[in-house]
C-alpha positions in Angstrom: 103.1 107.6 146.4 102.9 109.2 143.3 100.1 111.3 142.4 98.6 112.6 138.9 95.9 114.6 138.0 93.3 112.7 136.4 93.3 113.1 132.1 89.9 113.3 132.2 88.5 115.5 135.2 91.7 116.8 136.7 91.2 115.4 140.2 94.1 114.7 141.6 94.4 111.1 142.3 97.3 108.3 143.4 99.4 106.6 140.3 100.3 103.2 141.3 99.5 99.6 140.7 96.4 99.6 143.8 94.0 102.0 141.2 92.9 99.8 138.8 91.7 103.0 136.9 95.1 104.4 136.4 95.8 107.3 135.0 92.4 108.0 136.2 90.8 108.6 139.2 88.1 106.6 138.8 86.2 103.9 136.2 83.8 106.5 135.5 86.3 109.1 134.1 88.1 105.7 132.2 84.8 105.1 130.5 84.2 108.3 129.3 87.8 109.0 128.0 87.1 105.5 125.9 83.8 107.0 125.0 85.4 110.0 123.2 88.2 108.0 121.6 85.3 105.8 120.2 83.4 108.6 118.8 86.8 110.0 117.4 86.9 112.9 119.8 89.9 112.4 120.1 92.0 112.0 117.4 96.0 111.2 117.2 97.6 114.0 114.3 98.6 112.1 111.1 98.9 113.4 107.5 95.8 111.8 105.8 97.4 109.6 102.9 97.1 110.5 99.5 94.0 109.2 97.7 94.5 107.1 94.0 92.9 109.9 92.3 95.3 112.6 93.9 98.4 110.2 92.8 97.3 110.2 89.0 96.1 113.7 89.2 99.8 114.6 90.8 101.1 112.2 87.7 99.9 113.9 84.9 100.8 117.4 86.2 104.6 115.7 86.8 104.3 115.1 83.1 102.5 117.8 81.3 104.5 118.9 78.3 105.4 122.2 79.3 107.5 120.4 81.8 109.0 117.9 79.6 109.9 119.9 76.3 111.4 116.8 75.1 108.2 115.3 74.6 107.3 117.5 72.3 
């Protein structure tokens, strides 16, 4: 059988269809690893997406007259 060491305490503990609390070794170290994704301990990486006022302020520096001289 295939073991893994538990995400959440490290014990090392059997992967396979008979542990219902797989990849952890027990329902106690499931719960908790929910527990911290619910209180955004854990967090997945992702660039944070622009806000409306960072779009208009990025606008009007796009096209300030010093960049445009055509405009003048």
């Amino acid at each position: 059988m295939k073991k893994v060491n538990c995400p959440q305490c490290g014990k090392n503990t059997i992967y396979s269809l008979e542990n219902d609390s797989r990849p952890f070794c027990s329902e106690r170290c499931k719960l908790i690893d929910l527990g911290e994704w619910a209180e955004e301990s854990h967090r997945i990486p992702t660039e944070e997406m622009p806000t409306e006022e960072d779009f208009h302020k990025n606008s009007n520096e796009n096209f300030s007259e010093n960049s445009h001289p055509w405009l003048h």
